[in-house]
C-alpha positions in Angstrom: 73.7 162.8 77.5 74.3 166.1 79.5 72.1 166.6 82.6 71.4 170.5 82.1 69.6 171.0 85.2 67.4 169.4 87.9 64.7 170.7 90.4 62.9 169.1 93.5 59.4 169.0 92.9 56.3 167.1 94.4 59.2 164.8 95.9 60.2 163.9 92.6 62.7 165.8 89.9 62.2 167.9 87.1 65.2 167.3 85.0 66.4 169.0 81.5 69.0 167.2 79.4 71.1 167.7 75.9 72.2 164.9 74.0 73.9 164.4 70.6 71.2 163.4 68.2 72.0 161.2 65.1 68.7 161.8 63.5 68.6 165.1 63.3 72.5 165.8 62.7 72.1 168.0 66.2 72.1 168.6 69.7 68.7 168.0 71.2 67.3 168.8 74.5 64.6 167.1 76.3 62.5 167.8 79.8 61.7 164.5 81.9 60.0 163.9 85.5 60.6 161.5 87.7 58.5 160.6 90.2 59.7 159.1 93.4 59.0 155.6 92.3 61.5 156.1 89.2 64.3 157.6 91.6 64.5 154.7 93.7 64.5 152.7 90.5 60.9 151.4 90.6 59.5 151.2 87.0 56.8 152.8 85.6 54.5 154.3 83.2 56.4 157.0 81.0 54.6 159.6 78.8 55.8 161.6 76.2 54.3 165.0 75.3 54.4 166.5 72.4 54.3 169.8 72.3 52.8 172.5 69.8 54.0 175.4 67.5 56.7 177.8 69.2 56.7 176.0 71.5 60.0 173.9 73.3 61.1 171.3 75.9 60.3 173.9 78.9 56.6 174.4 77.8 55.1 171.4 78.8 56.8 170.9 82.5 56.4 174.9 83.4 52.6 175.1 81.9 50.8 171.8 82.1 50.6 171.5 85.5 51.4 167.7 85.2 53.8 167.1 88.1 51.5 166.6 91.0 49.2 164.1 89.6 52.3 162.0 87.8 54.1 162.3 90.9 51.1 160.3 93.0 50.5 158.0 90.0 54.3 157.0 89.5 54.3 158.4 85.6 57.5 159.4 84.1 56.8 162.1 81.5 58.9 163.4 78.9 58.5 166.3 76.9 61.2 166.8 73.6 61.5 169.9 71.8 59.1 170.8 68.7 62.1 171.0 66.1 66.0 171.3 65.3 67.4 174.7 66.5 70.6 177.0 66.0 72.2 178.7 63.3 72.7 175.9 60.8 68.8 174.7 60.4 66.6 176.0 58.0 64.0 178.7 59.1 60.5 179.9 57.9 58.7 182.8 56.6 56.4 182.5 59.8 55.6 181.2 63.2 54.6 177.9 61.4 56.9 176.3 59.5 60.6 176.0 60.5 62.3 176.3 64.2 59.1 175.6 66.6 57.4 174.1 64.0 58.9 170.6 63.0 55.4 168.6 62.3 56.6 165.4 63.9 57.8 164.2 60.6 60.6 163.5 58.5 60.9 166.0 55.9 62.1 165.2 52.6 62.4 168.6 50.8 65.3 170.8 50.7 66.6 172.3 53.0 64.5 170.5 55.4 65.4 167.2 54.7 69.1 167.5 56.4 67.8 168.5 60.2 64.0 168.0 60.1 63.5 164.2 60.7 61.3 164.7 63.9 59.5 161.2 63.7 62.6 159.0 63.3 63.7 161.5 66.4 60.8 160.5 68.3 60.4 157.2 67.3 63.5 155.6 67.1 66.2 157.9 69.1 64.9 159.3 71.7 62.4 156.4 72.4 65.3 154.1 73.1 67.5 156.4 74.9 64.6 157.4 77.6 64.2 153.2 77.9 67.8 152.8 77.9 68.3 155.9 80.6 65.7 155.3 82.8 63.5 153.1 84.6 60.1 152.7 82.0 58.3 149.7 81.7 56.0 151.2 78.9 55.2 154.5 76.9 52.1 156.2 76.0 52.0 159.3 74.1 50.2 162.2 73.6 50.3 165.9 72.5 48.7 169.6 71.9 48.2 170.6 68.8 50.7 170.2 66.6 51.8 168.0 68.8 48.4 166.2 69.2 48.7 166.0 65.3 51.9 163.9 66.0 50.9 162.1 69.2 47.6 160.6 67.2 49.8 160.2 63.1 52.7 158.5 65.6 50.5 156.3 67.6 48.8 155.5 64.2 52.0 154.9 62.3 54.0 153.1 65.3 51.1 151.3 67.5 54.1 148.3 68.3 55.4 151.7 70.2 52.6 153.0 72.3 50.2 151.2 74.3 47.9 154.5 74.5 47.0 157.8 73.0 45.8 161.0 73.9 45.2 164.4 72.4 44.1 168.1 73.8 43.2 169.7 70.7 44.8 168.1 67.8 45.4 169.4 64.3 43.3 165.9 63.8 43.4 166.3 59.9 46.1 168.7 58.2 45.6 167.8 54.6 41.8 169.8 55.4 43.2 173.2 57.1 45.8 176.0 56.2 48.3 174.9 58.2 48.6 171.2 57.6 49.2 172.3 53.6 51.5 174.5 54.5 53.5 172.5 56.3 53.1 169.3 54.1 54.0 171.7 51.0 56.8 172.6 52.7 58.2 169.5 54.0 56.9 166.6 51.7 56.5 168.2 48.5 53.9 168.6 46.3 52.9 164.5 46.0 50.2 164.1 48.3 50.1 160.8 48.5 52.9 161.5 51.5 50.4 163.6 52.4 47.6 161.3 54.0 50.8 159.1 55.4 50.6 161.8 58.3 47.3 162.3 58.7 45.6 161.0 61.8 42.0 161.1 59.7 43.2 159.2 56.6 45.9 156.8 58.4 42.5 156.0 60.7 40.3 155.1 57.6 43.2 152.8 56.7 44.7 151.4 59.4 41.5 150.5 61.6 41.2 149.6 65.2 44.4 150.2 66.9 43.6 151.1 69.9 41.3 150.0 73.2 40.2 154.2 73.1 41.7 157.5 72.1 41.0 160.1 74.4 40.8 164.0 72.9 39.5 166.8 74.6 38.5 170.2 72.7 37.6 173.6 73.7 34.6 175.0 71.7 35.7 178.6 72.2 39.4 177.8 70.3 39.9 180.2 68.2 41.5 177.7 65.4 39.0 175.6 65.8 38.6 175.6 62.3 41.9 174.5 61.2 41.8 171.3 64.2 38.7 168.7 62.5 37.7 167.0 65.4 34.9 166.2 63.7 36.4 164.6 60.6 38.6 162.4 63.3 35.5 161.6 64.5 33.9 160.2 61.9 36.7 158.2 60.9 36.8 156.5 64.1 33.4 155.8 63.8 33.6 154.4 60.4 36.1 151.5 61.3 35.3 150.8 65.1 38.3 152.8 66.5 36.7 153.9 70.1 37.1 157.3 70.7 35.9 159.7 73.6 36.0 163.2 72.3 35.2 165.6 74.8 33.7 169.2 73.8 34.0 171.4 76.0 32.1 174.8 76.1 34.0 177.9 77.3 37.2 176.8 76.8 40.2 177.6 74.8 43.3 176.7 72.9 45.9 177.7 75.5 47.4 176.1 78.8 44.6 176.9 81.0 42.5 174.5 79.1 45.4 171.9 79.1 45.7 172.4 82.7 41.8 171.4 83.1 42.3 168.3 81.8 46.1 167.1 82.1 44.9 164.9 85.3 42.1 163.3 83.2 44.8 162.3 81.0 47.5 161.0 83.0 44.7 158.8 84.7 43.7 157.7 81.3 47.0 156.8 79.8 47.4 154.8 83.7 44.2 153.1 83.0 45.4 151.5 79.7 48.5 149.8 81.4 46.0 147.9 83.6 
């Protein structure tokens, strides 16, 4: 693991790092903050965020505005990169699909299949090297959308992994909106009964209770609100007993500023299910 660079902030340290990655056949870089109680070795509370489409391991630590609050609550928080990169990995006909846009899944198409194996990434690799590395006593998880699509299927598919989940705007059921088919197309073939394995709606209708509560907050004025289904998470929830506090909120959008509203609301609530 190569430290890349580290920067003092709210008396903790904003560190980026590269490391070999078996999974994805790669180098793969990573953001993580430690808050004071991690650098003297004090365990704590980690988080990892996953981030959505273009987006990378920078996005979440220079945008989200996260620091401050993880810093005074002792949370370490991690934030990986949205796919494989460089010259060698397969690219897309859009903004979508390829570099920027792995799904947190494993893809079994070609050429997808040889780089694009974001879950056992996340799951597996760089879930053991962040406990291995540093000082975490548990993980929650949670993510934007795209990555609140795979913060809600992971914490679905892996709940021995994550004691809590949160989501700001989640593509909450992808086999019902434009992008989810493209991408499932596109990585997972044409069988869609690999489909609802990485859908947060389905994978709730089947898996039940999971969780003490989810928390997802949505902007009404997002602009793809009509490719995110809160609703249909919703109802799912509803339908087995899974608690969930969706939050509507008028106004607001799909971008950062919106995140940056409600990042503190979700650090406290990820804190409040390690109690």
């Amino acid at each position: 693991m190569q430290l890349l660079s580290t920067t003092h902030c709210f008396n903790g340290e904003q560190r980026f790092y590269q490391h070999d990655s078996k999974e994805i056949g790669l180098p793969m870089k990573f953001g993580i903050y430690l808050p004071p109680k991690a650098l003297v070795g004090e365990r704590c509370l980690a988080l990892i965020y996953l981030a959505g489409l273009t987006c990378n391991e920078e996005t979440f630590p220079i945008k989200a505005h996260a620091q401050q609050i993880a810093s005074d609550l002792g949370v370490i928080l991690i934030s990986p990169d949205t796919s494989p990169r460089g010259e060698s990995v397969a690219t897309g006909d859009y903004w979508d699909i390829g570099q920027g846009a792995g799904f947190y899944l494993d893809a079994i198409e070609q050429p997808w299949a040889k780089h694009y194996r974001m879950e056992s990434y996340i799951t597996r690799e760089l879930y053991t090297l962040i406990q291995d590395s540093f000082p975490v006593q548990r993980l929650g998880l949670m993510g934007h959308s795209m990555g609140g699509h795979g913060a809600l299927t992971l914490a679905l598919r892996h709940p021995d992994l994550f004691r809590s989940v949160s989501a700001i705007a989640p593509i909450a059921a992808p086999i019902d909106c434009p992008w989810g088919i493209k991408a499932f197309s596109t990585y997972l073939g044409t069988d869609q009964s690999t489909w609802i394995e990485h859908d947060a709606t389905r994978l709730v209708r089947a898996k039940g209770k999971l969780f003490n509560n989810i928390l997802i907050d949505q902007g009404l004025e997002d602009k793809f609100l009509n490719q995110l289904n809160p609703d249909l998470f919703e109802a799912a929830c509803a339908h087995v007993g899974q608690p969930l506090q969706l939050r509507r909120h008028a106004h607001y959008d799909h971008g950062y500023y919106f995140i940056q509203s409600v990042m503190t609301d979700h650090v406290v609530f990820h804190v409040e299910a390690f109690v």
